[in-house]
VOGU-3710 file (C-alpha; in Angstrom, 3 decimals, decimal comma):
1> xxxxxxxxxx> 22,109/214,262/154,881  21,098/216,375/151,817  23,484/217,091/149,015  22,941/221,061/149,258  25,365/221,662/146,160  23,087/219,812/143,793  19,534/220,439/144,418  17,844/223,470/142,190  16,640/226,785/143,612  13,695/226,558/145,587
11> xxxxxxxxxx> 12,988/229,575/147,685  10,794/232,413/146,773  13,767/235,007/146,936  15,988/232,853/144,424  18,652/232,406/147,058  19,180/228,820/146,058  18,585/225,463/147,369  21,196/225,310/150,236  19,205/227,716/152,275  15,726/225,988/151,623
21> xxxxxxxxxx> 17,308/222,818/152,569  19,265/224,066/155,410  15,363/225,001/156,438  14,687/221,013/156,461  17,299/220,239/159,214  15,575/222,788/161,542  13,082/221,508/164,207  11,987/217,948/164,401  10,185/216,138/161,633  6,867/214,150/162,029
31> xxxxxxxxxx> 7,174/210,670/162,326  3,732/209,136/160,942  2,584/206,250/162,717  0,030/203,921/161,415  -2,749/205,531/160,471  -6,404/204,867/158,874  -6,785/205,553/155,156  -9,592/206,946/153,198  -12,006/204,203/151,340  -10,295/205,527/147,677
41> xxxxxxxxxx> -6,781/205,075/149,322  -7,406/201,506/150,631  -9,106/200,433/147,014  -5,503/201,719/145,465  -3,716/199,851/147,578  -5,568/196,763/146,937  -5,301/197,219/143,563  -2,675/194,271/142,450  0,195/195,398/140,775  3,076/194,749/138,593
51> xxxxxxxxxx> 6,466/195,256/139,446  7,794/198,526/137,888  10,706/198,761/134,826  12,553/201,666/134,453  12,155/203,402/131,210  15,959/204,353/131,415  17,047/200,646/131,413  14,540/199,321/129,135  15,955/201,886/126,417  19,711/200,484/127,345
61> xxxxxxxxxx> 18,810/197,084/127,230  16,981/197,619/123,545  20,489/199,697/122,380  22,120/196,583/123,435  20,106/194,139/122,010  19,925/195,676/118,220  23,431/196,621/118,433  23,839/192,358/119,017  20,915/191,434/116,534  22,837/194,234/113,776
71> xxxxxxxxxx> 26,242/191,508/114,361  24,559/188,170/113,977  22,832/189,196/110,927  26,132/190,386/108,932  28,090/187,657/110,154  25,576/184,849/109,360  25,289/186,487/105,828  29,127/186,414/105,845  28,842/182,688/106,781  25,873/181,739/104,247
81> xxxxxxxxxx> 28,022/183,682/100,876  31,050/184,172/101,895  32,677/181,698/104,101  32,179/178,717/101,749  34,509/180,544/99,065  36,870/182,533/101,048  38,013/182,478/104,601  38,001/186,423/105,537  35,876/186,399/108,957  38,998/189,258/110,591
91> xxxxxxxxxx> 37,876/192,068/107,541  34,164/191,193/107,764  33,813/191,150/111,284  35,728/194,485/111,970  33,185/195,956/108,551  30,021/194,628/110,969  31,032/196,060/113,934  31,450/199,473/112,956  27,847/199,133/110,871  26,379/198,452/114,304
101> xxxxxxxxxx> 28,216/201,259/115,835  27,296/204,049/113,091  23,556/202,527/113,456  23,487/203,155/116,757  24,672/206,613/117,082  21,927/207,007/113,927  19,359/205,958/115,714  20,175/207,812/118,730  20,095/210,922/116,760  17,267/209,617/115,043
111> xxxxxxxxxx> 15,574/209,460/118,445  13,924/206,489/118,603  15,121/204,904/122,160  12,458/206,280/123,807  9,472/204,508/125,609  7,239/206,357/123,178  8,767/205,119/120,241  8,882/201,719/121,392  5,002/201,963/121,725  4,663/201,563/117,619
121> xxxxxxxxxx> 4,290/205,126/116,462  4,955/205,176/112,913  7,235/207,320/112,278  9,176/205,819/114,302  9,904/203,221/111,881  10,400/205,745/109,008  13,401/206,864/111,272  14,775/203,747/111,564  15,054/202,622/107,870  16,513/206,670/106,888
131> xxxxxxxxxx> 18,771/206,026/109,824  19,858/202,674/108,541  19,507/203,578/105,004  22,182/206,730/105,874  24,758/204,264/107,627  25,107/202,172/104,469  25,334/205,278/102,107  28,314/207,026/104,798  29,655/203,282/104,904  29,657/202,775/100,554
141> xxxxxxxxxx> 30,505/206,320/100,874  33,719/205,909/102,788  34,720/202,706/101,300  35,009/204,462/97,635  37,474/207,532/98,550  39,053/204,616/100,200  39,958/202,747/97,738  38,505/199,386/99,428  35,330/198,560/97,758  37,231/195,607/96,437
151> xxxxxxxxxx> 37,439/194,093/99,562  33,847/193,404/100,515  31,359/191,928/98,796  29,014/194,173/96,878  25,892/191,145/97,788  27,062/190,540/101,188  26,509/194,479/101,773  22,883/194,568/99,540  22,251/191,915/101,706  23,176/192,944/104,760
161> xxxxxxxxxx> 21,458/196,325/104,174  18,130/194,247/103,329  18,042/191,572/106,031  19,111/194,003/108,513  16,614/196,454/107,542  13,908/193,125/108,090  15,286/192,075/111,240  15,551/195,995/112,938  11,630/196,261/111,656  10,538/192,606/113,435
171> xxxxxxxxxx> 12,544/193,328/116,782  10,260/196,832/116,904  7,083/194,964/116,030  7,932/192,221/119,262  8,906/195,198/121,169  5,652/196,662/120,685  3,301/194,208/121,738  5,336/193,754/124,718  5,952/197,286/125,726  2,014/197,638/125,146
181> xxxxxxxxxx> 1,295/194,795/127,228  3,817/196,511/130,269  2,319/199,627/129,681  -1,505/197,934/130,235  -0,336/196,382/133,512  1,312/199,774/134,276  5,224/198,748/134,723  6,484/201,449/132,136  4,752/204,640/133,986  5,557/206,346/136,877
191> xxxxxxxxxx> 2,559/206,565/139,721  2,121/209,602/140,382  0,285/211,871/142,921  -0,372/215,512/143,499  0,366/217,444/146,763  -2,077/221,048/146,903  -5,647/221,341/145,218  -7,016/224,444/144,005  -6,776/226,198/141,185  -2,656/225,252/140,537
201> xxxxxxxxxx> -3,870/221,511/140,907  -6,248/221,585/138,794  -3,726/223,200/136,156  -0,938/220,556/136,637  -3,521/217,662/136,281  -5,235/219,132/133,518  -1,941/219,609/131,502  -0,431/216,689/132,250  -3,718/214,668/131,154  -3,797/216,826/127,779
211> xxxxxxxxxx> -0,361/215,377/127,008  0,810/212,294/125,320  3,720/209,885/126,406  4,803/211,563/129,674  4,866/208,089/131,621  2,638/209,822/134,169  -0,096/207,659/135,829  -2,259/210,175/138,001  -2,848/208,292/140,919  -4,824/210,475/142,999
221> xxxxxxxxxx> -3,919/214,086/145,006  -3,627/215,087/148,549  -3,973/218,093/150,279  -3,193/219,325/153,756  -6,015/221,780/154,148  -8,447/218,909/155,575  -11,632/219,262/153,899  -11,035/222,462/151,802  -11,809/222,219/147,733  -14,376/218,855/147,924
231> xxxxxxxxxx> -13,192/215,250/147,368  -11,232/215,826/143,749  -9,641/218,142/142,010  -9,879/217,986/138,269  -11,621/214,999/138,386  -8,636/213,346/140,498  -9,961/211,904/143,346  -8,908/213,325/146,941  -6,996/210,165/148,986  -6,460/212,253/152,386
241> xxxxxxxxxx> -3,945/214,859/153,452  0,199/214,801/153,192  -0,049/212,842/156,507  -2,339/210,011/154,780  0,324/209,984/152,076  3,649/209,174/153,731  1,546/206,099/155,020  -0,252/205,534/151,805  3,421/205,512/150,050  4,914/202,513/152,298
251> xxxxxxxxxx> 1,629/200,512/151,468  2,014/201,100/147,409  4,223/201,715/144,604  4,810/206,080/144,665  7,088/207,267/142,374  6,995/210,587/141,820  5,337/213,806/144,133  4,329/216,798/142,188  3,568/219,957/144,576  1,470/221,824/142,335
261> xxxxxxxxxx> 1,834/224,831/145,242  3,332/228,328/144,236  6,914/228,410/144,954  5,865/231,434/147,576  4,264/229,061/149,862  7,434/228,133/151,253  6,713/227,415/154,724  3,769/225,150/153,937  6,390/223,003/151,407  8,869/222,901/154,089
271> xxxxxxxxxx> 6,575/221,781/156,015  4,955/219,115/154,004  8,832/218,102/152,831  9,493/216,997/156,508  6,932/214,706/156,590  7,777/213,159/152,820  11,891/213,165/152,485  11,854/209,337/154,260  10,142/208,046/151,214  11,766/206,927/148,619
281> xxxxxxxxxx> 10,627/208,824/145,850  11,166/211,512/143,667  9,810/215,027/144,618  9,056/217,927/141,928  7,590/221,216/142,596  5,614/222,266/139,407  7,099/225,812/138,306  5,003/226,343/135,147  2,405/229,134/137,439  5,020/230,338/139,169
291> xxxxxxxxxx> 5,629/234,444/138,267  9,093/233,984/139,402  11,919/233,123/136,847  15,003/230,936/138,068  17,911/229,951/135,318  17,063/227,670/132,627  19,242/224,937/134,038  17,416/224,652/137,695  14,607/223,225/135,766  13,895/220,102/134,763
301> xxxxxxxxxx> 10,487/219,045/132,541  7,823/216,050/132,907  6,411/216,622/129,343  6,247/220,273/128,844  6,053/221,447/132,392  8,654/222,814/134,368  9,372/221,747/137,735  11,971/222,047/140,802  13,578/218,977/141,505  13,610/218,679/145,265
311> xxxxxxxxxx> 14,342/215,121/146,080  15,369/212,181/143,804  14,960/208,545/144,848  18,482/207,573/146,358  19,359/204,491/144,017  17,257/204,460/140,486  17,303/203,181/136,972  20,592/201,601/136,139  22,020/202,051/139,686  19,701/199,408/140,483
321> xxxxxxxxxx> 20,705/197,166/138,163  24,571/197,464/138,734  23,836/197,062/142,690  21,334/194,064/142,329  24,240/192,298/140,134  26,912/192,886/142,804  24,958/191,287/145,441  24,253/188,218/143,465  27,596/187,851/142,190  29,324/188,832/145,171
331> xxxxxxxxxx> 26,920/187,441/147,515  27,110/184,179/145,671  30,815/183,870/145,679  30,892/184,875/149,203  28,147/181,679/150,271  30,603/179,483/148,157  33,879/180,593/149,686  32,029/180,829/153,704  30,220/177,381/153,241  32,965/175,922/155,358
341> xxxxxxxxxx> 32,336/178,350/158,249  28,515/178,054/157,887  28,671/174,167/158,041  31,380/174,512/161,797  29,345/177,314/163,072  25,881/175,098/162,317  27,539/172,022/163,963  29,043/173,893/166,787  25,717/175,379/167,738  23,632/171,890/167,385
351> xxxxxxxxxx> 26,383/170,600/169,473  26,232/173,252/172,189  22,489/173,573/172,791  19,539/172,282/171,903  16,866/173,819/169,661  17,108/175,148/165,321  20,271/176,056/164,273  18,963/178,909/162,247  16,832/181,881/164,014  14,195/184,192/162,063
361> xxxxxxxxxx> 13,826/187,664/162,752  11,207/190,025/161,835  12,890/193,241/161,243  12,049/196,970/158,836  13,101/196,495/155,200  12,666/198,641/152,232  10,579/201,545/152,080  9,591/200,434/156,020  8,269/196,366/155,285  8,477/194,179/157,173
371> xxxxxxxxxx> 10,977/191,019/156,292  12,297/187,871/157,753  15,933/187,689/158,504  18,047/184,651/159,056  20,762/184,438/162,205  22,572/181,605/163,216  20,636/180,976/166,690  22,924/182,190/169,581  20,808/182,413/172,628  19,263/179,391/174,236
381> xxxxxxxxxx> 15,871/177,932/172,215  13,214/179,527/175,573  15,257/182,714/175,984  15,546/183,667/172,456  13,507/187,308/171,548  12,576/187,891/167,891  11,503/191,531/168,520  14,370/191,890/170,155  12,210/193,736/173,158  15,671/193,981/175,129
391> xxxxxxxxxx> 18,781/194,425/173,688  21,571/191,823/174,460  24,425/193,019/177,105  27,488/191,962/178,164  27,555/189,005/180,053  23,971/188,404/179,186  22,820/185,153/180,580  20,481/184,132/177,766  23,240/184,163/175,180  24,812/180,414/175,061
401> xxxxxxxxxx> 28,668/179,633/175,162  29,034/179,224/171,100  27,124/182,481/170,849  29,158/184,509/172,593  31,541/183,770/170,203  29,624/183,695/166,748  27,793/187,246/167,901  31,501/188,684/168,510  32,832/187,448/165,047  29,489/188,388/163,594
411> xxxxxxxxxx> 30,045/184,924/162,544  25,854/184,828/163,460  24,885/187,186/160,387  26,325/185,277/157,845  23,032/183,160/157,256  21,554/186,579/155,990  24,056/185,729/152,716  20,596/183,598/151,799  18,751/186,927/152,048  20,652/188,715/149,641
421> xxxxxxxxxx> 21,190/185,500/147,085  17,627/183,954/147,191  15,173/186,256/149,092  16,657/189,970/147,711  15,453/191,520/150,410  18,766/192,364/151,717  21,738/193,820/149,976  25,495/192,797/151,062  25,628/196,702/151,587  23,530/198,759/153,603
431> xxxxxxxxxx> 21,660/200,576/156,167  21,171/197,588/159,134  17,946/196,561/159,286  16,239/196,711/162,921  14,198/194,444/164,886  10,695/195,745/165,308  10,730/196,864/169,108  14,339/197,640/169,081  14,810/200,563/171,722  16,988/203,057/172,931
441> xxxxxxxxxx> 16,958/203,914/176,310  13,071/202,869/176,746  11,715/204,352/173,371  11,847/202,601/170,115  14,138/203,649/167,852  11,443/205,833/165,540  10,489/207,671/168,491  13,833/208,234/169,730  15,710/209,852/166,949  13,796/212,399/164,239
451> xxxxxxxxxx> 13,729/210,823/160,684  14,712/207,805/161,696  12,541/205,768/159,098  14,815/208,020/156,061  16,979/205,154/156,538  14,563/202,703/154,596  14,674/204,470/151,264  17,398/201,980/150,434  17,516/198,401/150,807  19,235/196,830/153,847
461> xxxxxxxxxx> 22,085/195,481/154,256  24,484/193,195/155,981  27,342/195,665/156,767  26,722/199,496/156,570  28,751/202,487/156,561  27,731/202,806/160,493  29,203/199,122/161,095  32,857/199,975/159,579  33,008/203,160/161,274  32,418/201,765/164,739
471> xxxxxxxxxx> 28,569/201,862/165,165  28,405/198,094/165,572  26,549/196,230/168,468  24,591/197,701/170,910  22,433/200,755/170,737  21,373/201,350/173,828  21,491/205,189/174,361  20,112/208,043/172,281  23,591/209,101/170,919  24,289/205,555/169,658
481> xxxxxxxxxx> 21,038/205,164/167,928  21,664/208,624/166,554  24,989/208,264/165,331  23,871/205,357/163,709  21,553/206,691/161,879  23,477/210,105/161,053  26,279/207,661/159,055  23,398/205,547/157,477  21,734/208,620/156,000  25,603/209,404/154,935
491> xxxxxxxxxx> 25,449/206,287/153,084  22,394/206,617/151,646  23,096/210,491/149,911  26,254/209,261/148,680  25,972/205,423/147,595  27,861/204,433/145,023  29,091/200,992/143,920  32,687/202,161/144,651  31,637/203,092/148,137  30,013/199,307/148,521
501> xxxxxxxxxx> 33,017/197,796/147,024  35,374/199,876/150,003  32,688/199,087/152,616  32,545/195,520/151,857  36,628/194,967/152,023  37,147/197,322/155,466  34,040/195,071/157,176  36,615/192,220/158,128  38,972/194,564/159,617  36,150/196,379/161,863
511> xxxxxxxx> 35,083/193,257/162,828  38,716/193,143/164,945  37,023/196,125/166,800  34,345/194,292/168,612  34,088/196,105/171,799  30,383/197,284/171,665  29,246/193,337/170,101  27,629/191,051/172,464
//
C-alpha cells in the first residue's frame, strides 16, 4: 500500500520513513462521511474554477515547441536563399537540427523553462539571446577548426541567427500573455492549504507569502484543535478541522497539504495522515522550525522552505498525459475493432427483451464523484437496480437469458469504451468503479473495509489489477471486498504505463476464469 523504501524520514528519532509509515497501517482509519462545511469553505467551493495545467508539462511542451519553431525558421531561410540556386536540403537540414539541439541544452542551462520565466521577467530574455548568441559562436566556432565553413552559407547563418533570435523573442511575448492569463484564472498554481495554526502556521504562511514564484495559492488552513487560535492564522482564514478537509478536498481542486506541525508531534500527524492518505494529493510536512536535522537529500523545497515529502499524488504531470493518450488511442482502436460485437450484443438484447439496450449506472469516480456509467442492459427493463442495492447471484431470476451470457463474457462492460473515448471519466485501466449502495455482507463497501475510498485517487477503470488476478464478479463477503481493494491500492502505488499495457493484454485470458461472474 505505501512504498516504504521511498518516502523521506519522518519520525522524531530519525529512524526513517518505513517505521512512521508502518505506524499508518496500524488501527483503523476514519472514514469521513458527508459532513457540513463552514460558510468560508462552502464560498471556496463555489468559487468557479479552471481546470489545472501542470507546470512540469507546460515547460515540456514549450521545449518542444521552440525546438520545432528553431527548424522551420532555418529551413524556410534555406528554402527562400538557398534552394533556388543549389539543391543541398541533406547538409542544411542535419546544420539546423543540431542548432536546435545546442539551443536547447543552452537554454536549459540558461534556465529559462520555468513557469517564472515564462511570466515575462526580463532577464529572462537577456538569457535567451546570450544563450542563442553562444550556440552560433560554438557552431562558427566548430565549423572553422573544421575546415567546413565553405559549406554553408555565411547569409543563410547571419540570417538564421537574426530571424531566429526574432522568432524565439515573439513565441516568449505570446507565451506571456497567455501564461498571465492561466495564472489570473489560477491553472498554473497549486491550491494549497495548511494543516496546524499557531505560531509554526503562522511562520509557513508568512514565508511562503513573502516569496515570489512558488506556484503556491494559499487557500485557507485547518486545524484539529476545534476552536483553539481564532478563525485565521496569519490572516488565512480558518475553513474547519482535518475532518472538514478530507470532505472539503472531494468538493474542490487540493493540491498540495502543508503540516506546518513540529516533526515531534508525531502522533497527532499520524493521526491526521489517516484521515488524508485517500486524497489524492500531495502531502509535505514543513521542516524549516524543526530543531532536528535529517540528510540533505530527505528534503525537498517549495521556494526556500524545506519540507518532508509524505505522500505524492499517485499519477501527476506527464504521467497524466502519457495515460490520457493511451486510453484515447487504445480505447479508440479498441471501439473500432469491437463495433461488430457491440452491434450482435445490441441486437441480441433488443431481440431478447424488451426495454433500452444500453443501462446507466451511477457509480464513485475520481477523487469520490459521482459518474454515469454505460452497460449493455442485462436484466429485465422492471427488475433492473442502478444502485445496485443487491448484488446479482447465481441463477438470479432478474437477469434475462442474453444476460447471462453478456455478464459472463463481460461482453456487458464494453459500452463503458464510450466512457473512456468521449466522457474521460473512465480509463481502460483501473481501480473498478462501484455502484453507490454496493454492499458486502449488509454494509456498504466504505463501511465495510478501512480506507476503502484510497481507491479513488486514480481514475477508474474498465479492467483492474483485482479483475486479472481473480477478484472479478461478486463481492459479497468482507474478504472479497477486501481483497479487492488490497490489489487496487497495489495498483494504484505502483501504476505505470507498462503495468496498464500487461493488464490490458492478460484481461481476455481472465475473462476464461469466470466462476465468481453472474
Amino acid at each position: 500500500m505505501f512504498d516504504t523504501e521511498s518516502r523521506p524520514a519522518l519520525d522524531a528519532a530519525g529512524a526513517g520513513a518505513a517505521a512512521v509509515l508502518d505506524r499508518l497501517r496500524e488501527g483503523p482509519r476514519e472514514q469521513s462521511t458527508a459532513r457540513t462545511l463552514s460558510d468560508k469553505a462552502r464560498a471556496i467551493i463555489d468559487k468557479p474554477m479552471a481546470a489545472p495545467i501542470s507546470p512540469i508539462v507546460l515547460a515540456g511542451t514549450v521545449r518542444v515547441a521552440e525546438f520545432a519553431l528553431m527548424v522551420l525558421v532555418g529551413l524556410a531561410i534555406f528554402l527562400v536563399y538557398i534552394e533556388p540556386i543549389q539543391p543541398q536540403l541533406p547538409r542544411y537540414f542535419a546544420a539546423v537540427l543540431v542548432v536546435a539541439t545546442l539551443a536547447t541544452l543552452a537554454f536549459q542551462i540558461a534556465d529559462i523553462y520555468q513557469v517564472h520565466a515564462f511570466r515575462g521577467h526580463e532577464k529572462q530574455y537577456m538569457r535567451l539571446a546570450s544563450a542563442w548568441s553562444v550556440v552560433f559562436l560554438i557552431v562558427i566556432g566548430a565549423s572553422f577548426f573544421l575546415k567546413a565553413g565553405e559549406m554553408f552559407s555565411r547569409v543563410w547563418l547571419g540570417a538564421y541567427y537574426v530571424f531566429g533570435l526574432a522568432a524565439l523573442i515573439t513565441s516568449r511575448k505570446v507565451l506571456f500573455y497567455i501564461v498571465r492569463r492561466w495564472t489570473h484564472e489560477g491553472r498554473l498554481t497549486r491550491r494549497t492549504v495548511i494543516v496546524g495554526g499557531g505560531e509554526p502556521g503562522e511562520r509557513v504562511i508568512t514565508e511562503l507569502r513573502r516569496q515570489k514564484d512558488t506556484g503556491i495559492e494559499l487557500v485557507g488552513m485547518f486545524d484539529d484543535r476545534g476552536d483553539r487560535g481564532g478563525d485565521e492564522c496569519a490572516g488565512l482564514a480558518k475553513l474547519g478541522t482535518v475532518d472538514d478537509l478530507v470532505e472539503f478536498g472531494r468538493r474542490t481542486r487540493v493540491d498540495l497539504v502543508i503540516f506546518s506541525l513540529p516533526i515531534t508531534a508525531e502522533n497527532r500527524i499520524l493521526h491526521m495522515l489517516r484521515k488524508l492518505w485517500v486524497l489524492p494529493l500531495d502531502i509535505r510536512l514543513a521542516a524549516h522550525t524543526n530543531k532536528l536535522q535529517f540528510r540533505p537529500r530527505s528534503y525537498s523545497y517549495i521556494g526556500k522552505i524545506p519540507v518532508i515529502d509524505v505522500f505524492d499524488r499517485p499519477i501527476a504531470d506527464w504521467d497524466v498525459v502519457m495515460k490520457w493518450l493511451f486510453d484515447k488511442v487504445i480505447g479508440t482502436l479498441a471501439l473500432i475493432a469491437l463495433s461488430p460485437v457491440l452491434l450482435a450484443a445490441a441486437v441480441a438484447i433488443k431481440l431478447d427483451s424488451k426495454g433500452p439496450v444500453i443501462f446507466r449506472q451511477k457509480r464513485y469516480g475520481f477523487n469520490n464523484d459521482l459518474i454515469e456509467v454505460y452497460k449493455f442492459r442485462s436484466m429485465y427493463t422492471d427488475k433492473t437496480d442502478a444502485t445496485a442495492a443487491k448484488l446479482v447471484t447465481k441463477d438470479d431470476p432478474r437477469v434475462t437469458r442474453v444476460g447471462r451470457f453478456i455478464r459472463k463474457t463481460s461482453i456487458d462492460e464494453l459500452p463503458q469504451l464510450f466512457n473512456v473515448v468521449f466522457k474521460g471519466n473512465l480509463s481502460l485501466v483501473g481501480p473498478r468503479p462501484h455502484a453507490v449502495n454496493a454492499k458486502a455482507e449488509a454494509r456498504l463497501y466504505a463501511d465495510a473495509v478501512d480506507g476503502y475510498f484510497a481507491r479513488h485517487r486514480v481514475k477508474p477503470g474498465i479492467t483492474g489489477w483485482a479483475q486479472i488476478n481473480g477478484w472479478r464478479g461478486e463481492t459479497d463477503t468482507h474478504e472479497k471486498i477486501q481483497a479487492r481493494v488490497e490489489h487496487d491500492l497495489y495498483y494504484i502505488e505502483n501504476w505505470s504505463l507498462l503495468l496498464d499495457l500487461s493488464i490490458l493484454l492478460r484481461t481476455p485470458v481472465s475473462l476464461l476464469k469466470s466462476e465468481n461472474a453472474y
